[in-house]
C-alpha atoms as one frame of an Amber mdcrd trajectory, in Angstrom:
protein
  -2.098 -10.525 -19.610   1.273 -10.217 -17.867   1.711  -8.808 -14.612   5.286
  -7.135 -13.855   5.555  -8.142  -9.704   8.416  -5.781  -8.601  10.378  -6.239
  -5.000  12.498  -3.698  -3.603  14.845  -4.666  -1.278  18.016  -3.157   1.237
  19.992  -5.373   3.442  17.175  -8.097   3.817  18.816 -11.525   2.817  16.168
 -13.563   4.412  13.320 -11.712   3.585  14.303 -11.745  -0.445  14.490 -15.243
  -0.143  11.183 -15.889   1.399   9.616 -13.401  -1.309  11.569 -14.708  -4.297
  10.442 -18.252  -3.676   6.885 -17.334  -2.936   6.811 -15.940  -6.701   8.898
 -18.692  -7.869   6.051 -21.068  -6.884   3.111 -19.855  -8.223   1.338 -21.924
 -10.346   0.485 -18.765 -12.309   2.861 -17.933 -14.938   1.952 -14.656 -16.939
   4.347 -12.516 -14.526   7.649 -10.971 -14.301   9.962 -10.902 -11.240  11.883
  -7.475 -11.379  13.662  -7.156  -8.332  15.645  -3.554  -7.288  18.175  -3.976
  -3.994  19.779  -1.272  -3.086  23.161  -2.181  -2.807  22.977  -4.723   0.151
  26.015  -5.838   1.512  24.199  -9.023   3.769  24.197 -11.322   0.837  21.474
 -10.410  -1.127  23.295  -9.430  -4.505  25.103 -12.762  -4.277  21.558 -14.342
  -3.618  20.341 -12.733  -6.573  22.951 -13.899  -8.979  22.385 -17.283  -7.518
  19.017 -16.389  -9.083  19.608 -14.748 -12.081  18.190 -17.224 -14.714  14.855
 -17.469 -12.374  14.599 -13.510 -12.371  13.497 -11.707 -15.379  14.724  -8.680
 -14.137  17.367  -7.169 -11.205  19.947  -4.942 -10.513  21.824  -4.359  -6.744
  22.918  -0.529  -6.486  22.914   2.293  -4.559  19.515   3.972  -4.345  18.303
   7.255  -2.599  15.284   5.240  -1.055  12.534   3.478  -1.417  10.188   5.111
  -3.933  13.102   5.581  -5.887  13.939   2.049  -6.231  10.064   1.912  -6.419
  10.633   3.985  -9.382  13.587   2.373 -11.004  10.888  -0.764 -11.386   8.603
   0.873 -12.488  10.479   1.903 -15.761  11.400  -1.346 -16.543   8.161  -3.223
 -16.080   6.546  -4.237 -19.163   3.150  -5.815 -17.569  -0.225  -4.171 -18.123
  -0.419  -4.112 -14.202   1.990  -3.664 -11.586   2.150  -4.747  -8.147   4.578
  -4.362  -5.479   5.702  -7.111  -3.215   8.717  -6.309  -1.327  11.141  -8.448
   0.426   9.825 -10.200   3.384   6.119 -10.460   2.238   4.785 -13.487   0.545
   1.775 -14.464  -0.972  -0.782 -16.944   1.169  -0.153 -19.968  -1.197   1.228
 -21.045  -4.544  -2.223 -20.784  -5.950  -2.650 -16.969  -4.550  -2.196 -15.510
  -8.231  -3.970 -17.647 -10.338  -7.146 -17.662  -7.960  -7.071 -13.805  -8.412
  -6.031 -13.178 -12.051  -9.224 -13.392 -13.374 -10.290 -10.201 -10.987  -7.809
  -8.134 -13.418 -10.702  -7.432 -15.419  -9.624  -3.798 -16.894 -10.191  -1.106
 -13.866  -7.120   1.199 -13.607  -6.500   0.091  -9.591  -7.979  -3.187  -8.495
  -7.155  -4.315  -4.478  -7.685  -7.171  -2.294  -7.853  -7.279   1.919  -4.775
  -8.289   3.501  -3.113 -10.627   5.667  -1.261  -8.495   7.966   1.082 -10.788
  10.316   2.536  -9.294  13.596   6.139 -10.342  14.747   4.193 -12.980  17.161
   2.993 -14.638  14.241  -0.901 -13.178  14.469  -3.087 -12.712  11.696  -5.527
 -10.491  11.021  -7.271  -9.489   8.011  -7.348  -6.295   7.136 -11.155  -5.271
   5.519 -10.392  -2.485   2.643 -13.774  -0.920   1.685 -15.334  -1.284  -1.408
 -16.229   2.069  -1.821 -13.652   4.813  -1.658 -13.635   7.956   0.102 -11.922
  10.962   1.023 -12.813  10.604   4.747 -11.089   7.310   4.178  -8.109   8.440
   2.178  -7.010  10.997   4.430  -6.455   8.235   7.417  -5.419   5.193   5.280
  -5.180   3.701   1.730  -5.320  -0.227   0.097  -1.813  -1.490   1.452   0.163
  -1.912  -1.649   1.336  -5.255  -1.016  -2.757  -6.058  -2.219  -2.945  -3.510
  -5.239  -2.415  -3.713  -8.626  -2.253  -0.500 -10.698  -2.185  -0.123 -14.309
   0.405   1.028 -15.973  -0.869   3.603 -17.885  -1.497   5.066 -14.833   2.426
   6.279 -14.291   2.620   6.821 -17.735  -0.137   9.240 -17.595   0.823  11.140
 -14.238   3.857  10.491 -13.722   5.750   7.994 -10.910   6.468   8.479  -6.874
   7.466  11.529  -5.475  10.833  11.020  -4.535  10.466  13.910  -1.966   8.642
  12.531  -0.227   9.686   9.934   2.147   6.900   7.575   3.685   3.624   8.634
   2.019   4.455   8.711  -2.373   2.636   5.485  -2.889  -0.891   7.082  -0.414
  -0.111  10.284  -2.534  -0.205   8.541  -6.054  -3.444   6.571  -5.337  -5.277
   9.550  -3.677  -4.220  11.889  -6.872  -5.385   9.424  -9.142  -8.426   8.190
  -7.646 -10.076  12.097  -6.721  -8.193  14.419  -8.819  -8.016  12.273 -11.931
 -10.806   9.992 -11.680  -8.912   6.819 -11.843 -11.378   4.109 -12.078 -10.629
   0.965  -9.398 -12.796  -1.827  -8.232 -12.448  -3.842  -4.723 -12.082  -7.729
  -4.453 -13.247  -9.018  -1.285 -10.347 -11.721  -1.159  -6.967 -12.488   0.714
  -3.891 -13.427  -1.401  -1.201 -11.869   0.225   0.763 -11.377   3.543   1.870
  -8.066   5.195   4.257  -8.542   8.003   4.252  -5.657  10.166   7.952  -3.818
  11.437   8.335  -2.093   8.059   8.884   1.632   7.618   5.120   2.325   7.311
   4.266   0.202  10.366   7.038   1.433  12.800   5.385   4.091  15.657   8.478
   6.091  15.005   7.396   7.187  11.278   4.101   8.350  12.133   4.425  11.771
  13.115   6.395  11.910   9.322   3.553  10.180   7.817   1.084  13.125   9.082
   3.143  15.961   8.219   3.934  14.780   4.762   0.117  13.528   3.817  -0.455
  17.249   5.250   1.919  18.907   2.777   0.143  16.930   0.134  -3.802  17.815
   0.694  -2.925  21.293   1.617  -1.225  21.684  -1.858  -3.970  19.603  -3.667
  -6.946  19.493  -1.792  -6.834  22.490   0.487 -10.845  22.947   0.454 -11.558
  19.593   1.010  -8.995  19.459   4.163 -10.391  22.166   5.599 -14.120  20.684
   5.479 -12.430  17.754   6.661 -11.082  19.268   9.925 -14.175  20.784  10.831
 -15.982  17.413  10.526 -13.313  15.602  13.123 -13.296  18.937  15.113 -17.432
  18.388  15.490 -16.789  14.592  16.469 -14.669  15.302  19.548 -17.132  18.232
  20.673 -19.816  15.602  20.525 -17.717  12.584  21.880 -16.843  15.062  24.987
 -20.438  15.714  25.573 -21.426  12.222  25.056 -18.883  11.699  28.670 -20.315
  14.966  30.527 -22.594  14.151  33.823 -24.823  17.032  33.192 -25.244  15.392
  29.322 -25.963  12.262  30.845 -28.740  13.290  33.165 -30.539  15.399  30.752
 -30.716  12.207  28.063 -32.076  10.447  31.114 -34.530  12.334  32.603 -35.882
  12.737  28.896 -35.108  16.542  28.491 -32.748  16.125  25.205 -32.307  13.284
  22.696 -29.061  11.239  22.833 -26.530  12.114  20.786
């Protein structure tokens, strides 16, 4: 079964190079290496071309972001499953694919935890859930640097929103999983590393990342947000009570139950 790993990168030379020669050692070998830069002037393109009979696949151009580029590999891949590992991440070993490929077992999304590496050189695991929910999916999704998604899948609905400009990969995945019944199964393994300082990870983006996931579930799931909101409006009422004196005393002297 070939997998089609696809790296997007802008005007990070060092970061390619770490993630090109993380691929380039795998002792798995049923993959292809497509690799969309947007038009980097730091060295990468003439990185690449030092590359180009180790790469199945590249091109260095001007691109109007990142699920764009995203999107640019994606119509070029020719594996059954995709996966996304952009410049700078890595996997944990040269063994990392071949002691997951047998998970690959048919599901239309399949993900793994994570490594995710601060800039101090810290790891910690990130635990993805085995079972999926909205509750979940409206804070958070499997990162995508530990996903693999069929094909068919963007064949069938269609690739990133290009409108959107932090949250078309969260927006993708929570379409496909509750509006189109995607099917997707959970591997409780590590075989990849996230290093944190990315677009997604930077404090700076998160007041984007809110407003656009909003603009998405109030278009598609309007109901369900609304339910939603009530639920987290509940949980503060209760978690202010929980801290009131008066609260307190009452649970104590045995004249309501705690909360």
């Amino acid at each position: 079964m070939l997998i089609s790993i696809i790296t997007i990168n802008y005007n990070n030379h060092l970061g390619l190079e770490c993630t090109v020669e993380s691929v380039q050692n795998q002792t798995y070998t049923n993959f292809e290496h497509i690799i969309i830069d947007g038009g980097s002037a730091d060295g990468s393109k003439e990185y690449l071309e030092s590359q180009n009979d180790k790469i199945n696949y590249w091109i260095s151009e001007p691109d109007n972001g990142i699920y764009n580029a995203m999107n640019k590999g994606i119509k070029v891949a020719k594996g059954e499953y995709l996966f996304f590992l952009n410049s700078g991440d890595d996997f944990v070993n040269s063994k990392a694919l071949q002691s997951i490929a047998q998970s690959l077992s048919g599901e239309d999304i399949i993900y793994f935890n994570i490594n995710q590496v601060s800039n101090f050189r810290k790891v910690k695991v990130k635990q993805v859930p085995s079972e999926l929910s909205f509750s979940y999916l409206y804070h958070d999704l499997p990162p995508h640097q530990s996903t693999f998604i069929k094909k068919k899948l963007f064949n069938d609905y269609g690739n990133y929103d290009e409108s959107l400009k932090i949250v078309a990969d969260w927006k993708f995945l929570i379409l496909a999983l509750l509006k189109y019944n995607a099917t997707y199964k959970h591997i409780d393994k590590v075989f990849t590393n996230f290093y944190l300082g990315g677009v997604s990870s930077n404090s700076e983006s998160f007041k984007l990342m809110q407003a656009e996931r909003e603009i998405v579930l109030n278009k598609e799931f309007p109901i369900l947000l609304n339910d939603l909101k009530y639920k987290y409006t509940l949980e503060r009422i209760i978690r202010g009570l929980r801290k009131s004196k008066k609260i307190q005393l009452l649970i104590k002297l045995g004249l309501i139950n705690k909360l």
